[in-house]
VMD Tcl script that builds the backbone (N, CA, C; Angstrom):
set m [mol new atoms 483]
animate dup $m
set s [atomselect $m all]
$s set {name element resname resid chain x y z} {
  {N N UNK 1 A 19.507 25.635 -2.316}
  {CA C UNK 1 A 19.865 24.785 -1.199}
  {C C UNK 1 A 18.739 24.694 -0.168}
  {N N UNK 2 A 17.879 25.519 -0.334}
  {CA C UNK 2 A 16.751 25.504 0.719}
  {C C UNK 2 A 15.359 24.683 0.425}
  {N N UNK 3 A 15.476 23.561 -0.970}
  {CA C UNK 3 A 15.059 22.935 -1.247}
  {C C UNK 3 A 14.521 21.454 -0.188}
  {N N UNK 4 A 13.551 20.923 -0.204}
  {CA C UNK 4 A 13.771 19.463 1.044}
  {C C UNK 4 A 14.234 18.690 -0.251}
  {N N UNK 5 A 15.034 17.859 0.228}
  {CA C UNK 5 A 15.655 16.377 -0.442}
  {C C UNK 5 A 14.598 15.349 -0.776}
  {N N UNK 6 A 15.155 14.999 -2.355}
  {CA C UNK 6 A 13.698 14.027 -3.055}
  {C C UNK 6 A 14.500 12.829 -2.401}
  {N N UNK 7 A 13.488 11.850 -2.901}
  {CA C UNK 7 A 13.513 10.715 -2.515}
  {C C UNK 7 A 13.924 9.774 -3.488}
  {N N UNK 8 A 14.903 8.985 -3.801}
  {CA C UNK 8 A 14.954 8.231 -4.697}
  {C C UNK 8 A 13.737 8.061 -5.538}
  {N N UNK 9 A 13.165 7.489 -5.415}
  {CA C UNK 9 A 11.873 7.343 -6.682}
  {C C UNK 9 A 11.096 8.658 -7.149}
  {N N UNK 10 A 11.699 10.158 -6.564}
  {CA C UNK 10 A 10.950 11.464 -6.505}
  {C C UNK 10 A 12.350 11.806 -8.085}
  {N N UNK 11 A 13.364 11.710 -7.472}
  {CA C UNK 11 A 14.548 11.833 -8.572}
  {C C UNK 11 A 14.521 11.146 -9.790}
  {N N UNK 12 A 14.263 9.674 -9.637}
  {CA C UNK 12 A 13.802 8.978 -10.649}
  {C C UNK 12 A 12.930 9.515 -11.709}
  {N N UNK 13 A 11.633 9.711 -10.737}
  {CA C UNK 13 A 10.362 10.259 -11.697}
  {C C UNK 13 A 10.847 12.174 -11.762}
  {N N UNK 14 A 11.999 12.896 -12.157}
  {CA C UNK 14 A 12.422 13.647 -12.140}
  {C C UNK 14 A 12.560 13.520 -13.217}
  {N N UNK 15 A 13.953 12.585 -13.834}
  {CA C UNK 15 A 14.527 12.302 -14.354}
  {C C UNK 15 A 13.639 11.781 -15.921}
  {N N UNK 16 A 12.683 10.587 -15.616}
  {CA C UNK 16 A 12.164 10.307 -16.574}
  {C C UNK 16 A 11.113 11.576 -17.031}
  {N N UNK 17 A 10.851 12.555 -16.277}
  {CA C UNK 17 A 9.956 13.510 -16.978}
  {C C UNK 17 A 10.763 14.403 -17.722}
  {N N UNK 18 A 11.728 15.066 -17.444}
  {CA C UNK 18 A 12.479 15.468 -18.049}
  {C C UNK 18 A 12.974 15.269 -19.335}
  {N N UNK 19 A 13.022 13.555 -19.254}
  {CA C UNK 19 A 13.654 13.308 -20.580}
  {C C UNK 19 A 12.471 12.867 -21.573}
  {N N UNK 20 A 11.497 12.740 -21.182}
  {CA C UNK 20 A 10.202 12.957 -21.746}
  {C C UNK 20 A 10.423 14.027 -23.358}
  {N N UNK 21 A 10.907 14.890 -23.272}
  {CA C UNK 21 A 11.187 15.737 -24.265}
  {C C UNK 21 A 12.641 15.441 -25.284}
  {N N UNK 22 A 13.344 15.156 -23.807}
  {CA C UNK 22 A 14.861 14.772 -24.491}
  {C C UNK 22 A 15.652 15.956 -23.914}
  {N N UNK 23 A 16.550 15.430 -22.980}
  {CA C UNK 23 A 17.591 16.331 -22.054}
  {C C UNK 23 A 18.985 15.735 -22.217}
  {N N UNK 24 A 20.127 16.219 -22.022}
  {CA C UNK 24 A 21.235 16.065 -21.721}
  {C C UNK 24 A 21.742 15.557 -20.307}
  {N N UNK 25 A 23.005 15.251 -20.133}
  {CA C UNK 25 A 23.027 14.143 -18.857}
  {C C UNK 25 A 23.939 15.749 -17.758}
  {N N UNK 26 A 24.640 16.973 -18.591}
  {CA C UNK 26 A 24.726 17.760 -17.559}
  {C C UNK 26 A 23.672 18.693 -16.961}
  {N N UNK 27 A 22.295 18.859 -18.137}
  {CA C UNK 27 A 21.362 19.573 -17.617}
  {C C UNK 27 A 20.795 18.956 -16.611}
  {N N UNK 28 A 21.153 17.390 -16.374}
  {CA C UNK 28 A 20.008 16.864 -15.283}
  {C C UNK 28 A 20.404 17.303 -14.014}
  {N N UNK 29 A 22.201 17.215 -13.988}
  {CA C UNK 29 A 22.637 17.251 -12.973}
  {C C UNK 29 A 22.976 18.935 -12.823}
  {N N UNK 30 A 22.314 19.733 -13.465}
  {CA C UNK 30 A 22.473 21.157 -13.022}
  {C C UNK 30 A 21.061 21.152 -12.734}
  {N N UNK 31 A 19.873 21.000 -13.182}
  {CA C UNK 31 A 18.708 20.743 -12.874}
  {C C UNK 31 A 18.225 20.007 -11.055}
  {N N UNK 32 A 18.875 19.106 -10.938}
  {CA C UNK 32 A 18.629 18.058 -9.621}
  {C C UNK 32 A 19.747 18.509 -8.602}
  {N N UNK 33 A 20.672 18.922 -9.174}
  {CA C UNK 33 A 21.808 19.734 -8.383}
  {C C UNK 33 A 21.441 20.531 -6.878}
  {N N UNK 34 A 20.726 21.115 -6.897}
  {CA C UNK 34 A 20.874 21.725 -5.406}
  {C C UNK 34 A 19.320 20.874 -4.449}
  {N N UNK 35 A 19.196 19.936 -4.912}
  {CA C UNK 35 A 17.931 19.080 -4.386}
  {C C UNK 35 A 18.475 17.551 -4.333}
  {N N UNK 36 A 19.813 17.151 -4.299}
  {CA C UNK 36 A 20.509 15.934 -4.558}
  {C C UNK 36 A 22.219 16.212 -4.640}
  {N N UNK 37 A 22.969 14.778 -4.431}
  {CA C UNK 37 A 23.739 14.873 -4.700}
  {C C UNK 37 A 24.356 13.945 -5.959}
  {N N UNK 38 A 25.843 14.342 -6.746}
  {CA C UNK 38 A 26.024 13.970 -7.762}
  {C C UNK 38 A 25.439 12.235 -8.157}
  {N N UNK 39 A 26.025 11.842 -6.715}
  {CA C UNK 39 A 25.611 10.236 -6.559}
  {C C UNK 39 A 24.041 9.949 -6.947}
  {N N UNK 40 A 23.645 10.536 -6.079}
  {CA C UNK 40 A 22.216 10.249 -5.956}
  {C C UNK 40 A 21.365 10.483 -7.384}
  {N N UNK 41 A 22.213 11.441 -7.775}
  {CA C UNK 41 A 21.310 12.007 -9.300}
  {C C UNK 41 A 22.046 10.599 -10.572}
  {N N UNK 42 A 23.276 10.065 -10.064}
  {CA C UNK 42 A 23.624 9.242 -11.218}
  {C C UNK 42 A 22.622 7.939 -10.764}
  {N N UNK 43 A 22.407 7.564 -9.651}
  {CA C UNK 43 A 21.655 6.233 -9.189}
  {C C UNK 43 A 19.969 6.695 -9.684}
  {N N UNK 44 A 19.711 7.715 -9.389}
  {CA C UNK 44 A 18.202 8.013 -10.371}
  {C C UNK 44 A 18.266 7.588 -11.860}
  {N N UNK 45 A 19.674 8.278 -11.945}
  {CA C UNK 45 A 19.092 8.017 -13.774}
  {C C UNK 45 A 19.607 6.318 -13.854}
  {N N UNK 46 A 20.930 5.866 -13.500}
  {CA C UNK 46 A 20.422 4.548 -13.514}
  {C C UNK 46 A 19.094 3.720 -13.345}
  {N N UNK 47 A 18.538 3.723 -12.268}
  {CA C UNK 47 A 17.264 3.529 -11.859}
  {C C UNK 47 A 16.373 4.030 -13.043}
  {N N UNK 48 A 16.688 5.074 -13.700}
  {CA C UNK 48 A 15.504 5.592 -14.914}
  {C C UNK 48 A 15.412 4.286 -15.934}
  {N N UNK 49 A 17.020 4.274 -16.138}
  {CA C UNK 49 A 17.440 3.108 -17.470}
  {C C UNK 49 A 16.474 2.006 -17.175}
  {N N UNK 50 A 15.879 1.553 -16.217}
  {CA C UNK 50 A 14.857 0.410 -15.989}
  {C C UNK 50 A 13.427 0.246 -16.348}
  {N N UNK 51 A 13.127 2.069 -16.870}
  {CA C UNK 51 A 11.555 2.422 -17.008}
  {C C UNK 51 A 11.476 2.617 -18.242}
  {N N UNK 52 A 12.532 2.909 -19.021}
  {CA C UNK 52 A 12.671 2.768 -20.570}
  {C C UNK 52 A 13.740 4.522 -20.395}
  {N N UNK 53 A 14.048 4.783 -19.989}
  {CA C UNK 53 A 15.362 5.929 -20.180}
  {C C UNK 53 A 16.387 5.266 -21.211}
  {N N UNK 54 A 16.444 5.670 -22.222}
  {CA C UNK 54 A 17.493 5.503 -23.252}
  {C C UNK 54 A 18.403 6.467 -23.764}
  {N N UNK 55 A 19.461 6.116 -24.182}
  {CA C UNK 55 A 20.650 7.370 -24.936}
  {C C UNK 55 A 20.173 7.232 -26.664}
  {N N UNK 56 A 20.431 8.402 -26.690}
  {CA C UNK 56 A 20.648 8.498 -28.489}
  {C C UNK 56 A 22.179 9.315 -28.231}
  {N N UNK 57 A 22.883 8.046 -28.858}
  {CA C UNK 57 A 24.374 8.669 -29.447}
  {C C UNK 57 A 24.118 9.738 -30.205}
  {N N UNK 58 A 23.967 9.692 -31.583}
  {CA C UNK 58 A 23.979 10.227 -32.491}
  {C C UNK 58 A 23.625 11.786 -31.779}
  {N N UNK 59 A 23.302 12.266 -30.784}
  {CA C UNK 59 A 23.058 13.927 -30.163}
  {C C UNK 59 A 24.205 13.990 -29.196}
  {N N UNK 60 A 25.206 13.163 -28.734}
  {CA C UNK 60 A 26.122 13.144 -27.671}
  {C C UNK 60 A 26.717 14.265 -27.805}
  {N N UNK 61 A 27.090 15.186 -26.869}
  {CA C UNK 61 A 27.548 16.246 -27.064}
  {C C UNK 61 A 28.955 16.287 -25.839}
  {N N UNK 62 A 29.796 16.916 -26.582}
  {CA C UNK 62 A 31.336 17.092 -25.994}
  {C C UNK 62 A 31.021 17.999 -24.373}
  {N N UNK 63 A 30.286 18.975 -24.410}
  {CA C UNK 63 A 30.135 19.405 -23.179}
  {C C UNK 63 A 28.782 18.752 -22.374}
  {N N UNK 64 A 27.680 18.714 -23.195}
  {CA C UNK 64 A 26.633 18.508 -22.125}
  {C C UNK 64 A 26.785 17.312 -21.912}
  {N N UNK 65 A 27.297 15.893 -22.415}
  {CA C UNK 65 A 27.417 14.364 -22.338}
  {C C UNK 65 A 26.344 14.028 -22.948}
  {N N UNK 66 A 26.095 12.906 -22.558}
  {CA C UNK 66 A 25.041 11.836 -23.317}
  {C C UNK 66 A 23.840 12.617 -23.416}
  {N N UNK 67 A 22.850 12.279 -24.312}
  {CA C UNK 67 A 21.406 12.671 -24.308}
  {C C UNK 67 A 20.225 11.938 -24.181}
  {N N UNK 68 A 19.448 12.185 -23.141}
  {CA C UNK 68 A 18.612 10.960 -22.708}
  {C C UNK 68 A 17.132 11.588 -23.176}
  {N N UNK 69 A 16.579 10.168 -23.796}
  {CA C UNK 69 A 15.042 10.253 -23.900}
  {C C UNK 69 A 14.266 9.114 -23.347}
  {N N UNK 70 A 12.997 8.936 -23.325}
  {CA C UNK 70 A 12.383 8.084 -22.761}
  {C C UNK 70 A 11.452 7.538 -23.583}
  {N N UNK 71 A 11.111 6.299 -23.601}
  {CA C UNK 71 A 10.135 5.550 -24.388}
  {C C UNK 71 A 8.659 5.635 -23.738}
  {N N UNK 72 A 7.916 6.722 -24.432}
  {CA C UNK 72 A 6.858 6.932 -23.156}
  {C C UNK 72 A 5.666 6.355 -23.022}
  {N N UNK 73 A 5.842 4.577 -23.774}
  {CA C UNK 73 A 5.033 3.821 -22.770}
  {C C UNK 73 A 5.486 3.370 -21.748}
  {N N UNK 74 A 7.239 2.987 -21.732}
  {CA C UNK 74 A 7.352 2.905 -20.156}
  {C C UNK 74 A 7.181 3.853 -19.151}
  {N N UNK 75 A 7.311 4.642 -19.579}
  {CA C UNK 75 A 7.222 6.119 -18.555}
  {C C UNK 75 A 5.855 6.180 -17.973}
  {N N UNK 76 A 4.853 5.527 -18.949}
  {CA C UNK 76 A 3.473 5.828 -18.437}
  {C C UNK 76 A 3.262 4.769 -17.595}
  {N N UNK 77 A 3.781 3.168 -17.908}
  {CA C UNK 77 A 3.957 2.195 -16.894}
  {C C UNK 77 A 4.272 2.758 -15.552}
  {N N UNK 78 A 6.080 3.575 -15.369}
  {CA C UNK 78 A 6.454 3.925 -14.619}
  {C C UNK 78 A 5.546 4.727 -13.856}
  {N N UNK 79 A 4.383 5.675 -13.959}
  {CA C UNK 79 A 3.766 6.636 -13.264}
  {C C UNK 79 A 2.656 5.724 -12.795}
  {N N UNK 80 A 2.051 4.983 -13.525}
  {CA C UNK 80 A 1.002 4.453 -12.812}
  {C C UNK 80 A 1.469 2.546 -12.015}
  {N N UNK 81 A 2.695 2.439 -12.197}
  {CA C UNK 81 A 3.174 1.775 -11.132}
  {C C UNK 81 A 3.459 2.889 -9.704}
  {N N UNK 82 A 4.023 3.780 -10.059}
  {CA C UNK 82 A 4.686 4.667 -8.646}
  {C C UNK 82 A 2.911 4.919 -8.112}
  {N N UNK 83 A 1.816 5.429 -8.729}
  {CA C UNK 83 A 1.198 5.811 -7.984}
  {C C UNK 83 A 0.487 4.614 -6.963}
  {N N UNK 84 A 0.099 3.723 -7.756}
  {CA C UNK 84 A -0.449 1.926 -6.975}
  {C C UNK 84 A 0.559 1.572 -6.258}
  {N N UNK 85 A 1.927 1.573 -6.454}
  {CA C UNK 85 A 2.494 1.166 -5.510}
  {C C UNK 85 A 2.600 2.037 -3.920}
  {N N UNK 86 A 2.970 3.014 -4.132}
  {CA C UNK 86 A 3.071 4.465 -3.283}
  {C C UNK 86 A 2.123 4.369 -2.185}
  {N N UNK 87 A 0.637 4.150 -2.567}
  {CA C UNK 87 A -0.170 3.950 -1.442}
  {C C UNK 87 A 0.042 3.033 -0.473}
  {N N UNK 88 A 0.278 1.860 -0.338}
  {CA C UNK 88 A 0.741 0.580 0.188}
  {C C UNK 88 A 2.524 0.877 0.741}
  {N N UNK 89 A 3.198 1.625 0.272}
  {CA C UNK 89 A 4.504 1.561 0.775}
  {C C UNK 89 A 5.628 2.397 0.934}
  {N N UNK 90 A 6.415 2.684 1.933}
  {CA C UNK 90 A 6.914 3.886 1.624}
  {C C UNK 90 A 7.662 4.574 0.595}
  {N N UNK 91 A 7.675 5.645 -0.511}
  {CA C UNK 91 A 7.969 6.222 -1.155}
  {C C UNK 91 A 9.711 5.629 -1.570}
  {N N UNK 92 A 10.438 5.925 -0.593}
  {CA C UNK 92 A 11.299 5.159 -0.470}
  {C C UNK 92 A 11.930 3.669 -0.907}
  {N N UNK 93 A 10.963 3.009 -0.404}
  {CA C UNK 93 A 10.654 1.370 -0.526}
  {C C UNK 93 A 10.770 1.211 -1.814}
  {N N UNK 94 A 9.973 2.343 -3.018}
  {CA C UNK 94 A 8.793 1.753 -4.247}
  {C C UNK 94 A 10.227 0.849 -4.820}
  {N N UNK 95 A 11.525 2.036 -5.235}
  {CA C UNK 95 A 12.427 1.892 -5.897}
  {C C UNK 95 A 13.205 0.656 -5.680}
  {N N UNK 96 A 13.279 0.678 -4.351}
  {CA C UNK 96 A 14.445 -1.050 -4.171}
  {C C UNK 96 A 13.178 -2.620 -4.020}
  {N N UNK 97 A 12.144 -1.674 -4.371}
  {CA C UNK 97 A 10.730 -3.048 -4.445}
  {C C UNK 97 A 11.229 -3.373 -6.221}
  {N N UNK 98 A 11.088 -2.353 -6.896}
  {CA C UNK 98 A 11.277 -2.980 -8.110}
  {C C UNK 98 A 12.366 -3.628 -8.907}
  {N N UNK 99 A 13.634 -2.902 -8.047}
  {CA C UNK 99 A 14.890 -3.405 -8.401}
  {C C UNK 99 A 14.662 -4.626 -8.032}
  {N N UNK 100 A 14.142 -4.795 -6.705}
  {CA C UNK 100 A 14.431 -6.796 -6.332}
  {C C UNK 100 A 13.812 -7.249 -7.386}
  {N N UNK 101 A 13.095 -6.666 -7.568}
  {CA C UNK 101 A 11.606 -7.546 -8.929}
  {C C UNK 101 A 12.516 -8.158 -10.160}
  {N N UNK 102 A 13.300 -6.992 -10.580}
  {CA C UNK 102 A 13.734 -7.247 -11.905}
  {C C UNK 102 A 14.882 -8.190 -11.472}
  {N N UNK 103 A 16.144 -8.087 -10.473}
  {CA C UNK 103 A 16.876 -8.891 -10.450}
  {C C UNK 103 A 16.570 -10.456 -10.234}
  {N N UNK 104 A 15.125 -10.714 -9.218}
  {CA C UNK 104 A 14.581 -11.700 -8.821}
  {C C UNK 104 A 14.044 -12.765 -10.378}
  {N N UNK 105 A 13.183 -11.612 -10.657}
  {CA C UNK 105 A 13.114 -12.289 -12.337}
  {C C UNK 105 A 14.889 -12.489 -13.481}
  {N N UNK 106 A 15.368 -12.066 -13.250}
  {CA C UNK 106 A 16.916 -12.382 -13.835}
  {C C UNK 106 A 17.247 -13.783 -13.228}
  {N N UNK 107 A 17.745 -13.650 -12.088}
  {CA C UNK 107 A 17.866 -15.055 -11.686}
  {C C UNK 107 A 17.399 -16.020 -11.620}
  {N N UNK 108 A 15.587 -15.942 -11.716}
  {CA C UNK 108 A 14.980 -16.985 -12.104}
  {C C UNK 108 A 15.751 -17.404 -13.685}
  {N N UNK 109 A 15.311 -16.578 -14.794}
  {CA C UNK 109 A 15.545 -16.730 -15.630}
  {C C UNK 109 A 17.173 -17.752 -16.119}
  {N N UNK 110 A 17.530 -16.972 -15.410}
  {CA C UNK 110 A 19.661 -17.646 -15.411}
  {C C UNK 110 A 19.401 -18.855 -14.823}
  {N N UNK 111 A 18.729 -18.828 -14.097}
  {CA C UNK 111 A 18.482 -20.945 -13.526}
  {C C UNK 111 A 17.967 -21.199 -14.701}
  {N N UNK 112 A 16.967 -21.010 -14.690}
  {CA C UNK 112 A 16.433 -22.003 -15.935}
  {C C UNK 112 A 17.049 -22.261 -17.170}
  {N N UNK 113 A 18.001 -21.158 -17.399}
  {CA C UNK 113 A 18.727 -21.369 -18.939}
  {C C UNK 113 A 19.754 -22.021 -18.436}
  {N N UNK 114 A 20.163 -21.933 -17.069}
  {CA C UNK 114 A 21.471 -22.748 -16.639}
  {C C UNK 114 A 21.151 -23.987 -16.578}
  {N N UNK 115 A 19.993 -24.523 -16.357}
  {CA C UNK 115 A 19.262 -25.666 -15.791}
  {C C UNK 115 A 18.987 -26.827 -17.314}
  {N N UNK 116 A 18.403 -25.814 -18.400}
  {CA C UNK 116 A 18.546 -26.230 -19.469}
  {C C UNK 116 A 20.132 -26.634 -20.208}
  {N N UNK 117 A 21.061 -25.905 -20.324}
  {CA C UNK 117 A 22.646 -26.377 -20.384}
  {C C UNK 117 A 22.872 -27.483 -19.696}
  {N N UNK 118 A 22.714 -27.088 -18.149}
  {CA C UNK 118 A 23.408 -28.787 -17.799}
  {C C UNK 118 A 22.435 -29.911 -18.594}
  {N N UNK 119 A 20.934 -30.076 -18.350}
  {CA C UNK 119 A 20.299 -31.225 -18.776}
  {C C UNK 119 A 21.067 -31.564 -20.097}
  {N N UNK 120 A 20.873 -30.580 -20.703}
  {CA C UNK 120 A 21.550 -30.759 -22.206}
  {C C UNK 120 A 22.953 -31.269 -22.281}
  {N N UNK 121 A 23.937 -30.871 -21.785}
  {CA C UNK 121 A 25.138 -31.831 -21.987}
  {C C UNK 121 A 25.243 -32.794 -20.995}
  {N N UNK 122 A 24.680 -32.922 -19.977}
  {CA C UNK 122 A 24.529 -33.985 -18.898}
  {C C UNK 122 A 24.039 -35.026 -20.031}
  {N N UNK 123 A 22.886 -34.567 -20.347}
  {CA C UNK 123 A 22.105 -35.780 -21.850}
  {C C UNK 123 A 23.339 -36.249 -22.729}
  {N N UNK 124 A 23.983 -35.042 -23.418}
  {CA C UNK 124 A 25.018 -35.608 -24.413}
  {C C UNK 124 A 26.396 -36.385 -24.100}
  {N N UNK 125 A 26.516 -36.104 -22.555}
  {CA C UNK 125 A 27.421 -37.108 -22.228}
  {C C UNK 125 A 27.281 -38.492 -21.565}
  {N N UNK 126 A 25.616 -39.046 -21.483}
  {CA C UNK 126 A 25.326 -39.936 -21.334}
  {C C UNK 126 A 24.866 -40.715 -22.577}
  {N N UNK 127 A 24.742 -39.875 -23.748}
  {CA C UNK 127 A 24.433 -40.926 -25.278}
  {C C UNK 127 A 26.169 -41.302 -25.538}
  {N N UNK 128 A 27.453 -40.073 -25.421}
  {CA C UNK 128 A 28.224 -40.578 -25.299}
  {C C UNK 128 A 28.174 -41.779 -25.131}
  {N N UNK 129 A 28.484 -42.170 -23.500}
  {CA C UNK 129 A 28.705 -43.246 -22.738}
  {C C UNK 129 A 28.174 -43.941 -22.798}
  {N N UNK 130 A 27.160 -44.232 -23.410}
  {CA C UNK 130 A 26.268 -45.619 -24.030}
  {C C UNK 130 A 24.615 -45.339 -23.247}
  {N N UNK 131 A 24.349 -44.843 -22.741}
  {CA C UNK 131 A 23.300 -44.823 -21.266}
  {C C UNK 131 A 22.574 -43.878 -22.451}
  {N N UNK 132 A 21.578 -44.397 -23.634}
  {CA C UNK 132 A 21.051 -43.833 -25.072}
  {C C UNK 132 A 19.311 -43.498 -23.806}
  {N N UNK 133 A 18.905 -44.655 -23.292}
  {CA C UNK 133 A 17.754 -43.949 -22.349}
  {C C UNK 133 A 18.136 -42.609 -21.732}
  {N N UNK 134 A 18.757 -42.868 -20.337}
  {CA C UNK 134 A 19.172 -41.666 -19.976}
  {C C UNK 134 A 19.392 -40.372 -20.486}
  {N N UNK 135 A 20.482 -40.732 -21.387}
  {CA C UNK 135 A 20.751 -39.306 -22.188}
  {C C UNK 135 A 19.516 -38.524 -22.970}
  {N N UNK 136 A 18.283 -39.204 -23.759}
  {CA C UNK 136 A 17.227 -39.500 -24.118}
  {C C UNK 136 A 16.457 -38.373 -22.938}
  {N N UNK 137 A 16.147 -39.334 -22.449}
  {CA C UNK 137 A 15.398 -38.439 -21.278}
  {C C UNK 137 A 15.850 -37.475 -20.659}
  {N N UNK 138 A 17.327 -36.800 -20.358}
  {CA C UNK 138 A 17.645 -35.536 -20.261}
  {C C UNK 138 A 17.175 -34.867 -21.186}
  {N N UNK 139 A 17.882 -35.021 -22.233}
  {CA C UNK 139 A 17.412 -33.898 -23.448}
  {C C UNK 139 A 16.044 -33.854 -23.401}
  {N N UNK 140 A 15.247 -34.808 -23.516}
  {CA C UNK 140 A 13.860 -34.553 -23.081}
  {C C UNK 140 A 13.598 -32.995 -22.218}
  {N N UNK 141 A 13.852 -33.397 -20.981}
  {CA C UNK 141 A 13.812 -32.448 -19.863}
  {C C UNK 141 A 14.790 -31.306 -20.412}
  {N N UNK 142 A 15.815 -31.476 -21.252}
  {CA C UNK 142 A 16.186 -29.791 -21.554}
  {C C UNK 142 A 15.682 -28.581 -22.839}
  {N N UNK 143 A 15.366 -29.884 -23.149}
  {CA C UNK 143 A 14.103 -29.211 -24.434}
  {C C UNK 143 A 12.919 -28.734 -22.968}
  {N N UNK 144 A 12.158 -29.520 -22.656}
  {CA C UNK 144 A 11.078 -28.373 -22.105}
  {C C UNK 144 A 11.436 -27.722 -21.060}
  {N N UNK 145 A 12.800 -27.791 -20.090}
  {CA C UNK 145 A 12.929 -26.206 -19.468}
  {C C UNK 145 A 13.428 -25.517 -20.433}
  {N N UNK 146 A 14.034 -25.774 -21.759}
  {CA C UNK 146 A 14.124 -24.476 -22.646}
  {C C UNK 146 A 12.847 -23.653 -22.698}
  {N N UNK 147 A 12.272 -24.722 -23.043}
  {CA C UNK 147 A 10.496 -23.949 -23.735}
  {C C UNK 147 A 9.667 -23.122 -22.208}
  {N N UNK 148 A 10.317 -24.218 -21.038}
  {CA C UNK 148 A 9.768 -22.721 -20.300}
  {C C UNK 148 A 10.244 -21.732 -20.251}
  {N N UNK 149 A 11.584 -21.973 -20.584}
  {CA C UNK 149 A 12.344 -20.364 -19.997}
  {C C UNK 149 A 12.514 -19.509 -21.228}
  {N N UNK 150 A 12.091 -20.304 -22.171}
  {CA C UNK 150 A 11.431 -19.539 -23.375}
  {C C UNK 150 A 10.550 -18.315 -23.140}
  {N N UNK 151 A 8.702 -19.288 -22.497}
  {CA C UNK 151 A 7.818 -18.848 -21.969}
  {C C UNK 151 A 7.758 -17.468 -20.542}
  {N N UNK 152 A 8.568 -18.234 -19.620}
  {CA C UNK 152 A 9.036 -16.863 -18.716}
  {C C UNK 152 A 9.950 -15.830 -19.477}
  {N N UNK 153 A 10.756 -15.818 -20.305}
  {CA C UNK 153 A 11.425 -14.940 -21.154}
  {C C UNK 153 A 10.553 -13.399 -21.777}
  {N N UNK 154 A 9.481 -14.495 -22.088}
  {CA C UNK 154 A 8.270 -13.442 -23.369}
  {C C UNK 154 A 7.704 -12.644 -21.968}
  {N N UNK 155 A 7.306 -13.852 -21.164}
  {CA C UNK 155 A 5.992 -13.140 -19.854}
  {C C UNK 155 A 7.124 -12.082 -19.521}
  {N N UNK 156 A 8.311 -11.906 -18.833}
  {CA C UNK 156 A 8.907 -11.214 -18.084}
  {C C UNK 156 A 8.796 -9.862 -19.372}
  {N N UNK 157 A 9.606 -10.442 -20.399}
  {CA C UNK 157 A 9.726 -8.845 -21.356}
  {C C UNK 157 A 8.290 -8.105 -22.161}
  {N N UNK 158 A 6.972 -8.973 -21.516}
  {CA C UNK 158 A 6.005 -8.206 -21.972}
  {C C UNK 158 A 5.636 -7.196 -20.315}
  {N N UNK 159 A 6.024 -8.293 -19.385}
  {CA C UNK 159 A 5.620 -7.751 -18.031}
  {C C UNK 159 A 6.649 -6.348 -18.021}
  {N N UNK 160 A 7.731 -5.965 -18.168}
  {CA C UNK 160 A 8.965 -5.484 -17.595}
  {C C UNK 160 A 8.956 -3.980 -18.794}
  {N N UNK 161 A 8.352 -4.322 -20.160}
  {CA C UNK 161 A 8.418 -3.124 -21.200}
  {C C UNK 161 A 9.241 -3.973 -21.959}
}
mol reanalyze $m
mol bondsrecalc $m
mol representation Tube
mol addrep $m
C-alpha cells in the first residue's frame, strides 16, 4: 500500500509487459493490486486489448480466468509510441490521445461505409424510378467512396497493427 499510484498508461504498459510471456487475468490483478484499483486494473487491460493484448481460450482457467498474451510487434509499437509521445504530453494524456485516435478513425471509417450504402441504394432507387442517369451516377460515386473506404480501411489497419 505504500506504493505511489501508476498512471493509466504506467498500468497499461504493466499489463502489456507482463503478458509479454503470457499471464492470467487474476495474477494481474494480484500483481497491480496494491498500486491500483480493481477498476483501474480492468480499464488498463482493456486499454491493453488496443496494443495487441489477446486471450488464448484454449489456457482459460476455472480459478485464475482468462489468459492474456501479447503480439509483440504491437507491444513494441506500443513502447516506442509511449516513449515519442510522453515527451510532448502528459503521461496521463498519452492514453485518452490514442483512444480518440482509434475511435476518430472508426467513425471516419462508418461514414464512409455509411456514405457508400446510401449512394448505393439512393442509385438503385432512382434506376427504379426511371431517373437511369441519376441512379448511374450515384452508383458511380458509391463504387469510389467504397474504394476509398476500402483504401482508409488497409491505411488505418496497417497504421493501428
Amino acid at each position: 500500500m505504500n506504493a505511489p499510484p501508476f498512471s493509466p498508461l504506467e498500468l497499461t504498459d504493466r499489463v502489456l509487459t507482463m503478458a509479454k510471456t503470457g499471464v492470467y487475468r487474476q495474477s494481474v490483478f494480484e500483481a497491480l493490486g496494491p498500486v491500483a484499483t480493481r477498476q483501474q486494473i480492468r480499464d488498463a487491460i482493456a486499454q491493453a486489448k488496443q496494443f495487441g493484448l489477446y486471450t488464448v481460450s484454449a489456457l482459460r482457467d476455472e480459478e485464475l480466468g482468462t489468459y492474456y498474451q501479447v503480439e509483440p510487434a504491437r507491444y513494441e509499437s506500443f513502447q516506442a509510441a509511449a516513449k515519442t509521445l510522453a515527451t510532448g504530453s502528459p503521461p496521463d494524456n498519452l492514453a485518452e490521445q490514442v483512444v480518440a485516435t482509434h475511435g476518430a478513425l472508426r467513425a471516419m471509417l462508418s461514414a464512409v461505409a455509411a456514405s457508400t450504402l446510401g449512394l448505393g441504394l439512393l442509385g438503385g432507387w432512382c434506376l427504379l424510378d426511371g431517373h437511369t442517369q441519376l441512379g448511374r451516377g450515384l452508383w458511380l460515386g458509391a463504387v469510389v467512396a467504397g474504394g476509398l473506404w476500402s483504401v482508409q480501411r488497409w491505411i488505418a489497419r496497417r497504421a493501428l497493427g
